[in-house]
N, C-alpha and C positions, 0 to 999 in steps of 0.2 A: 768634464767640467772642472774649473778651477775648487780650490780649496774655498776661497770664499763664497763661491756658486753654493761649493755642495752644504756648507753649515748653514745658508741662509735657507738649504731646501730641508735642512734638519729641525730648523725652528719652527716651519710649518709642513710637520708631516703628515701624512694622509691618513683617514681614517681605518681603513684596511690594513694600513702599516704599524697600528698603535694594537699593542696586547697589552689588556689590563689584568693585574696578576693581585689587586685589590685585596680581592675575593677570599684567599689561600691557596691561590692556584700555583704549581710548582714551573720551571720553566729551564731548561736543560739549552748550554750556546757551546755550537761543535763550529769549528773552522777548518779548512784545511784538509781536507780528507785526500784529493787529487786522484781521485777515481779516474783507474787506468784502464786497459783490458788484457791485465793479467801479465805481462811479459814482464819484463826483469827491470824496466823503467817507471812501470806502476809502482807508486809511491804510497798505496795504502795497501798492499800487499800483506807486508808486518801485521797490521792490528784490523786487517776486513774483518776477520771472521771474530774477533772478538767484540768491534763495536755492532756485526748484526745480532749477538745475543745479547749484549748491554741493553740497548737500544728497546730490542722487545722484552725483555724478560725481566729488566730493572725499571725503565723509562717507561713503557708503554702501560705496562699493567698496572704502573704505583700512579698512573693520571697525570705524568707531565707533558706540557708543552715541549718542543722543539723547536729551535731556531739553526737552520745552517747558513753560520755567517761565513759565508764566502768560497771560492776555491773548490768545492767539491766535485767537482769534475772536471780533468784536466782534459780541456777542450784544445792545448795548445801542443798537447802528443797526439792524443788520440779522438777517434768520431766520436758520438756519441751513440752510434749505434754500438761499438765495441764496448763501450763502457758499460751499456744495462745488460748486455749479453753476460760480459763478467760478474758483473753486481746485480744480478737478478733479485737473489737474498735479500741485499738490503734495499734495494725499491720496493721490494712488499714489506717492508717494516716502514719507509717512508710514507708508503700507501699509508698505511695504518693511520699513522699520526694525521695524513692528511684529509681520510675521510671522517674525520672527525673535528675537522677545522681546527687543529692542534701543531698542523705545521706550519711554519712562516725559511722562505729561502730566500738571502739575498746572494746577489751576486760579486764575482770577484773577478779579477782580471784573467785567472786561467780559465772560469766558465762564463765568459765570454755574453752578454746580456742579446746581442746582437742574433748570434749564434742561435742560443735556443727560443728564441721568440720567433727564428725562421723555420723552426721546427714544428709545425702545427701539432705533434703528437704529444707535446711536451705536457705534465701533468698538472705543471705547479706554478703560481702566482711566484713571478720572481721581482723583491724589492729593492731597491737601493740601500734600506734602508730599514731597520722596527725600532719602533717607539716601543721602552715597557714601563707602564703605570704602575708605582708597585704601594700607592700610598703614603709613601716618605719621602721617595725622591724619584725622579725620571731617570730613565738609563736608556741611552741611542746606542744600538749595536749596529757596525757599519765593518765590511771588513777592510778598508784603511789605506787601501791603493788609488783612492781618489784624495790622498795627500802627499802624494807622488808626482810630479810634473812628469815623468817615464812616461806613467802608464797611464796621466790623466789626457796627452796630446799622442803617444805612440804606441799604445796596446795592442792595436790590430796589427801593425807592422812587426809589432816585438813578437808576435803570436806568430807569425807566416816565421820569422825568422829560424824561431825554436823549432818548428813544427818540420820545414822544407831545408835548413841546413844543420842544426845543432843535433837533432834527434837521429837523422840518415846517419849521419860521421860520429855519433855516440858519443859526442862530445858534451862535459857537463854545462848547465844553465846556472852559471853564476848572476844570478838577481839581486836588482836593487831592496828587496824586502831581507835579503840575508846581508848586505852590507853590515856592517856595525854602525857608520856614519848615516848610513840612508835611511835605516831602521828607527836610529834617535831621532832623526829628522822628525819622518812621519808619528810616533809616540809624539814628541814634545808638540805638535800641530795640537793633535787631540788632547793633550792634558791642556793647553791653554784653551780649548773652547772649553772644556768641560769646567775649569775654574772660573772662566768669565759667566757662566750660566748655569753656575753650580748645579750641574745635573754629572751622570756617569756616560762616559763612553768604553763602549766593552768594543774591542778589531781584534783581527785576525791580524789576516798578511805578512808577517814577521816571525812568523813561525815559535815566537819568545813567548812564553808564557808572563803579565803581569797581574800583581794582585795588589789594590791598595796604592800603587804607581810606583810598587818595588817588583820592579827585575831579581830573578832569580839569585845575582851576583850580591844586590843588595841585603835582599831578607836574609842569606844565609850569614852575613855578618851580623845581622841582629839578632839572631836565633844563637848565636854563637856567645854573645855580649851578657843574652837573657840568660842561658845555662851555665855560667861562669858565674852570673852573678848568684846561681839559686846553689850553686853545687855546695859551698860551705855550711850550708844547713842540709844538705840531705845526707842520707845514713844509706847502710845494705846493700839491697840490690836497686832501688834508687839509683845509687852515686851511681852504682855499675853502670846503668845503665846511662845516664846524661854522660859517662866518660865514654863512652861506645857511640853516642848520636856527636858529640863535638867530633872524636877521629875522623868518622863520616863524613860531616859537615866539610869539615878540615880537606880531607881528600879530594871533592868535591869540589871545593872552592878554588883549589890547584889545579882540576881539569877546566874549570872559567878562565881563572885567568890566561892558561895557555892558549884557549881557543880565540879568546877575545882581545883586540888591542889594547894596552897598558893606556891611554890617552882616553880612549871610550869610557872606559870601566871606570875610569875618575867621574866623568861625566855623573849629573847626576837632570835627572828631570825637572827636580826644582832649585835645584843651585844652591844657593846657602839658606834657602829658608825650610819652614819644617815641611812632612809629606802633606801634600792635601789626596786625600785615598780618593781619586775621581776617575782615573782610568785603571784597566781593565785588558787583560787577552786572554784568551783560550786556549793559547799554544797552537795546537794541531794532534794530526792524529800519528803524525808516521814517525815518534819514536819506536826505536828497535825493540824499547823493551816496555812498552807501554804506551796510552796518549792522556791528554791532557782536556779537560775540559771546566767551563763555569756551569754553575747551580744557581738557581739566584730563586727566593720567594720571595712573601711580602715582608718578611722579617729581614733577611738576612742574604749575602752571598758567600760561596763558596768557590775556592780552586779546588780542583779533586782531580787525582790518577786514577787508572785503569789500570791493571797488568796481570798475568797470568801468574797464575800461584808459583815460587821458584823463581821468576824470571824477572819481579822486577828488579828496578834502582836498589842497592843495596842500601844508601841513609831512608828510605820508606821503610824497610824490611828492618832494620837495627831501630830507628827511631821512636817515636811517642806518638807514633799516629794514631790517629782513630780508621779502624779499618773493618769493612764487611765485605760481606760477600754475598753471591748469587747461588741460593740452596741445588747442589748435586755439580754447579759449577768451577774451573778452576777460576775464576774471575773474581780479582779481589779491585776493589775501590776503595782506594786513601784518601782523607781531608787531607791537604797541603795545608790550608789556612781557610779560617771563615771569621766573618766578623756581620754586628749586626746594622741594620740600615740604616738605625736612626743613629748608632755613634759615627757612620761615616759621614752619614748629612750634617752631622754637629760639626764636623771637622771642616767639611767644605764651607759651610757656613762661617764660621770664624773664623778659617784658617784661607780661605779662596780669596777673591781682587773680584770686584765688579766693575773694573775699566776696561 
C-alpha cells in the first residue's frame, strides 16, 4: 500500500492491534532479529543466544509485554521451517509471551505477511501494525518499509531476487533500508505523521537506532556539548571520568562520520527548527557486540543495550550509564537514554504543526 493508504490505516487501527499500557503495564519493541538457520548468513547468530535469555529471564518474569516490530524472520534467505528448527529456544520464549496474550508481531518485508499466513502452522496473529495507549500520548509501532515505494510495489520480486540469485553467489544485499538517503527518506515520512498527529511513531527497518528523533550521529554531539558544559564545575574522579566519556564519544563520532556520507550527516529530520521527540527506532539485534532495543511504560520511554559482560561498546562501559544485570548471568543492559512521556508530549504539543 502506498504511504498515504498505510497512515490513513494507522488512524483507524483495530482493536486487537491497540495495547493499552494505562494500567502500569511494561512493554518491550525488538526489530530486526532476521532469524536464519544457523549458516554463516544468519544474521542473528551474534546475539540469539543472548536475546533467548533476556527475553525470559529479564522480560518474561518481570510481566512485560512484547512487540516484534518487523523483520524477525528472514523469509528472503531462508524457509521457515529452518528457521524454528534453529531457533527452537526462542519460540518457546515467544510461546510464553504469547500464551498469555503478551505478544503482539508485526510484519516486515523480510518476513514476508503473505508467506506466513500460507503457513496454517503459523502461531501468531500478525499485524501491520500496534496501537499503544499509554495514557499521555499514543505511540504507532510499525516497522517502516511501507514508506518505501521499493518494497511497497516490489517486495515479493526483491525477495525471489535475494533468495534465487544474491544468496546462491553469496553476494551481499545492499538494501534500500541501509541507504543513508533512503533511510532519511523513510524516518522524515514518519516524523511528519507523527508531528501532524502528535502521537509517537516507534520502526524498525533501518537498522539505526532513534531516540527522541536523534540519530545516534546527533545525540552524541549533545552529550558532547552537555559534558563540556558541566566539566568546569566538576572535581576528582568526576572530571576523570566526563574526560574518559567525551574521548569515547569523540572516537565514536569519527567511526559515524567515516561510515556515513558528509551531505547525510548535515541532514537533519527537522531542518532548522527545534527537535519535536515524536519518532522512535529500536535499531535491531545483530550488532557484533550487543543489540538494541525500546522500553516504553505509562510514564516514560527508553533506548537500552544488551551485551555480554566484556564485550560491549567501549563509550557504554567507560560512560555514566546506568547499568544492570541478570543475577548468575553475563548479561549486562544499558539505559542509552530515557525520558518522560508527559515532557515529550509537552514538546509535540508546542513544539509540532497541525497542518
Amino acid at each position: 500500500m502506498s504511504d498515504r493508504v498505510f497512515f490513513n490505516y494507522l488512524t483507524g487501527i483495530p482493536n486487537d492491534a491497540v495495547l493499552d499500557i494505562s494500567n502500569g503495564s511494561k512493554v518491550l519493541i525488538l526489530s530486526d532479529l532476521h532469524m536464519g538457520g544457523g549458516t554463516s548468513d544468519d544474521l542473528n547468530y551474534n546475539n540469539g543466544e543472548m536475546l533467548t535469555c533476556i527475553l525470559e529471564e529479564y522480560y518474561f518474569k518481570n510481566g512485560w509485554y512484547l512487540i516484534l516490530n518487523g523483520d524477525i524472520e528472514d523469509l528472503q534467505k531462508f524457509s521457515l521451517d529452518e528457521i524454528r528448527e534453529k531457533w527452537a529456544g526462542l519460540y518457546r520464549v515467544f510461546n510464553l509471551f504469547a500464551r498469555e496474550n503478551r505478544l503482539y508481531k508485526i510484519f516486515g518485508n523480510h518476513d514476508d505477511l503473505l508467506v506466513l499466513k500460507k503457513n496454517i502452522s503459523y502461531p501468531y496473529k500478525i499485524h501491520p501494525a500496534v496501537k499503544i495507549e499509554t495514557g499521555i500520548v499514543s505511540a504507532f509501532v510499525f516497522h517502516g518499509h511501507q514508506l518505501s515505494a521499493i518494497y511497497s510495489r516490489f517486495n515479493s520480486l526483491f525477495g525471489l531476487f535475494i533468495k534465487y540469485i544474491l544468496k546462491p553467489l553469496r553476494l551481499k544485499n545492499i538494501s534500500d533500508s541501509r541507504s543513508p538517503y533512503k533511510r532519511f527518506h523513510i524516518e522524515k515520512k514518519a516524523y511528519s505523521f507523527s508531528m501532524k498527529n502528535h502521537c509517537l511513531s516507534i520502526i524498525g527497518h533501518t537498522h539505526r537506532p532513534l531516540f527522541v528523533s536523534l540519530g545516534r550521529f546527533d545525540f552524541i554531539k549533545f552529550e558532547i556539548e552537555k559534558l563540556c558544559h558541566d566539566y568546569p564545575t566538576s572535581c576528582g574522579e568526576d572530571r576523570m571520568r566526563m574526560e574518559n566519556e567525551v574521548i569515547a564519544l569523540r572516537t565514536e563520532l569519527g567511526k559515524l562520520k567515516r561510515k556515513e556520507r558528509r551531505d547525510v550527516l548535515r541532514q537533519s529530520l527537522y531542518g532548522d527548527e527545534l527537535p519535536v521527540p515524536c519518532l522512535f527506532n529500536s535499531g535491531s539485534t545483530l550488532g557484533k557486540k550487543g543489540l538494541n532495543a525500546i522500553e516504553m511504560t505509562c510514564e516514560d520511554i527508553a533506548l537500552v543495550y544488551w551485551f555480554t559482560e566484556g564485550k560491549g561498546k567501549k563509550f557504554i562501559t567507560r560512560g555514566g550509564y546506568n547499568i544492570t544485570s541478570i543475577p548468575e548471568r553475563p548479561y549486562r543492559r544499558a539505559v542509552l537514554n530515557q525520558n518522560k512521556l508527559d515532557y515529550i508530549f509537552a514538546r509535540i504539543r508546542l513544539l509540532g504543526n497541525s497542518g
